[in-house]
N, C-alpha and C positions, 0 to 999 in steps of 0.2 A: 353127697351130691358130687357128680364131677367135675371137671372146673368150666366154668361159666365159656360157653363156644368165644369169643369179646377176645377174655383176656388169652384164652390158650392159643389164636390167633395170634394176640401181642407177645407172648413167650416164643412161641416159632418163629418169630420176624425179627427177634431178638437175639436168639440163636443161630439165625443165617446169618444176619452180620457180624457175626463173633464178637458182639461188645463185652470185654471183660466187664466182671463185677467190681466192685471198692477193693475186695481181696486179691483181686489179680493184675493191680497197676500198684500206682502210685498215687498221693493227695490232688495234686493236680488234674492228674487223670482221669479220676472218681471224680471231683466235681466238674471238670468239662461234659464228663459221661451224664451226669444226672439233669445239664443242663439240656444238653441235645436228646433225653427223653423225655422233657417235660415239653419241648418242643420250645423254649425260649426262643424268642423274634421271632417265629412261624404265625401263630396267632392271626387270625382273619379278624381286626378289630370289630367287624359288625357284627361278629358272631356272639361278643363276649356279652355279658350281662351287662345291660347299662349303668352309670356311674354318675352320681352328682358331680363327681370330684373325685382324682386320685392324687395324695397330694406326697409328695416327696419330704424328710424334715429326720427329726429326732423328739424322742422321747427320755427323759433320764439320764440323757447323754450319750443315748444308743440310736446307731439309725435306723430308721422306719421309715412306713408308708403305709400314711391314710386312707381308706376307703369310705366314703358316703354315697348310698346309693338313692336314689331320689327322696325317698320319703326319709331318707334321716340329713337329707340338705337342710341347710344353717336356714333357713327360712321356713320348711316347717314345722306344722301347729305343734306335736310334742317331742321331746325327746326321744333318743332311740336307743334300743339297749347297745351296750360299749363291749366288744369281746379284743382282749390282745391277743396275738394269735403269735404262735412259735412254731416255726417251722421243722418239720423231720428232715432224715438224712445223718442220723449216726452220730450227733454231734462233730462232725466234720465236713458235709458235706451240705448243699443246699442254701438257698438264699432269696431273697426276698420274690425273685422273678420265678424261680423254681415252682414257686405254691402262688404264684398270683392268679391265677383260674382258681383252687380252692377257696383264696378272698374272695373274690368277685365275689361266686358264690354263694358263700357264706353271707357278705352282705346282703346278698340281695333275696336270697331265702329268708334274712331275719328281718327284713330290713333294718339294718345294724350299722353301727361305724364300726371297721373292721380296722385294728392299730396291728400290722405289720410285723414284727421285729428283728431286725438284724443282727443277733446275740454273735459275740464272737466266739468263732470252730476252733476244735483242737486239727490238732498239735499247735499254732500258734499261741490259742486259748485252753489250756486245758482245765480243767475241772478243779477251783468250780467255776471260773471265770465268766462261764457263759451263761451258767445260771446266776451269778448274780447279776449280769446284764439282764436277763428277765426277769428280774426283782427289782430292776430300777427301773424299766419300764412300764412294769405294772403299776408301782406306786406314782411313778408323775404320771400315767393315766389317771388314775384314781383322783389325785390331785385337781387334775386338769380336766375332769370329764366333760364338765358344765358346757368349756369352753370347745370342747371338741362336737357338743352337740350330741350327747349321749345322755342316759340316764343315770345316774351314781348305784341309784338302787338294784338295774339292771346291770350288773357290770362281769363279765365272764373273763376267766382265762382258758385257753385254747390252744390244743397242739396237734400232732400226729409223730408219732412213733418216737424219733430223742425229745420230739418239740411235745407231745404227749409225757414226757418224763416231768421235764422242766414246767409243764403246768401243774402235774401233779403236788411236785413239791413249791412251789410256789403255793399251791391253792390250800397246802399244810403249816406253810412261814406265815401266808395270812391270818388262816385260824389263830394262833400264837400269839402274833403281834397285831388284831384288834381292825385287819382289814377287810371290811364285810364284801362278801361274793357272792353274787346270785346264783352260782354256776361256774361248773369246769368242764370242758369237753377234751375228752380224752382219746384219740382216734389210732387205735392197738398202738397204744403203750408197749414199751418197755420198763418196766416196773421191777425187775428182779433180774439182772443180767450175771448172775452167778450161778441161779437157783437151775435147779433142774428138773423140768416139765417136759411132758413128754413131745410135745408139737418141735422143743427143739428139733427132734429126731426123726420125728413124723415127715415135717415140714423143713428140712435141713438143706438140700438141692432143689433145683429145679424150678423154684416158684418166684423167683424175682430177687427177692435176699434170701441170702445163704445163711445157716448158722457160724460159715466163715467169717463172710463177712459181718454178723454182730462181734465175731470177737475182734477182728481187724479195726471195728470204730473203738469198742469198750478199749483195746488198748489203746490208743490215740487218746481217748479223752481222760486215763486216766495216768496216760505217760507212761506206758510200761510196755515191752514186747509180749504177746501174747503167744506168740509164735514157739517160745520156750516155757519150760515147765517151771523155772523159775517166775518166769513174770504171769504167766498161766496163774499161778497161787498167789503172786503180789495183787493179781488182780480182784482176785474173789475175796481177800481179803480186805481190799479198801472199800471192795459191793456191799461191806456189811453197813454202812456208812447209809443211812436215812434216804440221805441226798440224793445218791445215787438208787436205791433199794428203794423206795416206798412202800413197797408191799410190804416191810417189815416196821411199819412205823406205825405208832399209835394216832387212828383214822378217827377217832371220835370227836364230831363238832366241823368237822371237815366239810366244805359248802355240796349242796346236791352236783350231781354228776351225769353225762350222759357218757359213755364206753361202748364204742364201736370195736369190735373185732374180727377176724377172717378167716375162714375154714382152712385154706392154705397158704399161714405167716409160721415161723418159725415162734411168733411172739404171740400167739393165740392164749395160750392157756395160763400164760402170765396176767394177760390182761382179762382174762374172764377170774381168774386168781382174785383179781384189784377189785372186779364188781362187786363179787361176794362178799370181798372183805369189807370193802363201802356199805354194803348192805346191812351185813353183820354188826358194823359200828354205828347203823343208825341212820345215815345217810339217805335220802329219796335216790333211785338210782333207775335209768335206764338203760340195760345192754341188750344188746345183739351183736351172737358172732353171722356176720354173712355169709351164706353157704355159696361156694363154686368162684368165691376171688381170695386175692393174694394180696401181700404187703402192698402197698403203697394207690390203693386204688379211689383215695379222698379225692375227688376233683379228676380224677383220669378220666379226658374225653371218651369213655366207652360207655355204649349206654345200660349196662348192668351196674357199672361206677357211678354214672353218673344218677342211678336210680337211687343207689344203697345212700350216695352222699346227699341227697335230697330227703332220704327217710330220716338219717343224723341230723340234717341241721330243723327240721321239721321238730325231731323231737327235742331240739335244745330250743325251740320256739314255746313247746308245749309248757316246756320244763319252766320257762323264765314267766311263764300268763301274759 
């Protein structure tokens, strides 16, 4: 299918202002860039999806921010399922205001308390630093659901693309150590950043991330130059590492899953990789790759995005009864 008329509009208006990508600046640069495309402070507040409460705070020791959307406010009749939510961006880039339209969202399609996470980026935070900040968020969620107005039994973890990493393996440390998950939504993953699929190549230029740019984060977060052939090899070899890699980890017992993917992401066939293997080990699994969109289209005001991301949180509705 060709690409959706929406976003190939947004790629040409992208390319007239010549906004380099994360691979053609600097850290700084990439995150002011990913901020002025999410359109951070532009937002028409009456536009957004209503809100019981947005509330500002921490979880585990990490900062966050709460979302309740009316029907999961502290005064109603039951509880509402509880999703953390990990934001994408390379593990370097993005943050709480970046994906706050995909919360919105997300609450208010489940009606959910939507917990935020502020995990810290590399290069400051590298690897695993930031996952373990989304391990200690999950579990004082977990902890603390009651009080947050969630349902314990309902309880999901939640990402899109590093932040899709970072649920994953989270929602494999829980298996492990005894912490029950209704669900993990995994929104094109990155699950294997060594491995070689063919969408790298396919999907390489032109579609919003570059396969540059995944090696420009994978280096950052794993503190090595990728740029040389030396840390090129330092790097594939620490990807053998679970944490990083999950698609190389033993999936069985792993909570059910919903795997959103996209016809034109460099990261497509990794994550359709992840379903089957979920599948394979047993796991209740719903994918779809979307024909005619690209990376980053969870919550993007377009309305092919905004259609495909109401079909995802729909089926993590279904998923959870």
């Amino acid at each position: 299918m060709p690409l959706d008329p929406g976003t190939a509009a947004m790629l040409a208006e992208l390319q007239r202002l010549g906004r380099p990508g994360p691979a053609d600046t600097d850290v700084p640069g990439a995150r002011a860039g990913l901020r002025a495309f999410a359109g951070v402070g532009r937002h028409d507040p009456s536009t957004l999806p209503p809100m019981a409460s947005v509330e500002e705070g921490e979880v585990g020791g990490v900062r966050a921010r709460t979302y309740r959307p009316p029907v999961a406010a502290a005064d109603a009749p039951a509880p509402a399922p509880t999703v953390v939510f990990l934001h994408g961006g390379g593990f370097v880039i993005g943050d709480l205001d970046t994906h706050d339209l995909p919360c919105r969202l997300l609450a208010s399609d489940l009606g959910a308390v939507v917990v935020s996470v502020d995990y810290g980026l590399a290069p400051e935070h590298p690897f695993p630093e930031g996952l373990e900040d989304a391990w200690a968020a999950l579990v004082a969620v977990a902890e603390t659901v009651g009080d947050l107005g969630g349902d314990r039994a309902r309880l999901v973890v939640a990402g899109d693309s590093a932040g899709a990493n970072l649920a994953a393996v989270c929602a494999l440390r829980a298996r492990d150590e005894g912490l029950a998950l209704a669900a993990q939504l995994l929104v094109y993953p990155t699950v294997d950043p060594a491995g070689d699929h063919p969408s790298r190549t396919e999907n390489a230029e032109g579609y919003f991330l570059t396969d540059r740019d995944m090696a420009w984060f994978t280096g950052h977060y794993l503190g090595v130059d990728t740029a040389t052939e030396a840390g090129a090899r330092a790097a594939r070899e620490r990807a053998r590492d679970v944490r990083i890699s999950p698609l190389h980890a033993d999936l069985a017992g792993v909570a059910p899953a919903v795997v959103a993917t996209a016809q034109y992401d460099p990261l497509r066939d990794e994550g359709v990789a992840y379903a089957r293997a979920l599948e394979a080990a047993g796991a209740r699994v719903w994918h779809r790759t979307f024909p005619g969109l690209v990376h980053g289209f969870y919550g993007t005001p377009l309305p092919a995005a905004l259609s495909a991301t109401r079909e995802i949180d729909v089926a993590l509705a279904e998923l959870l009864g």
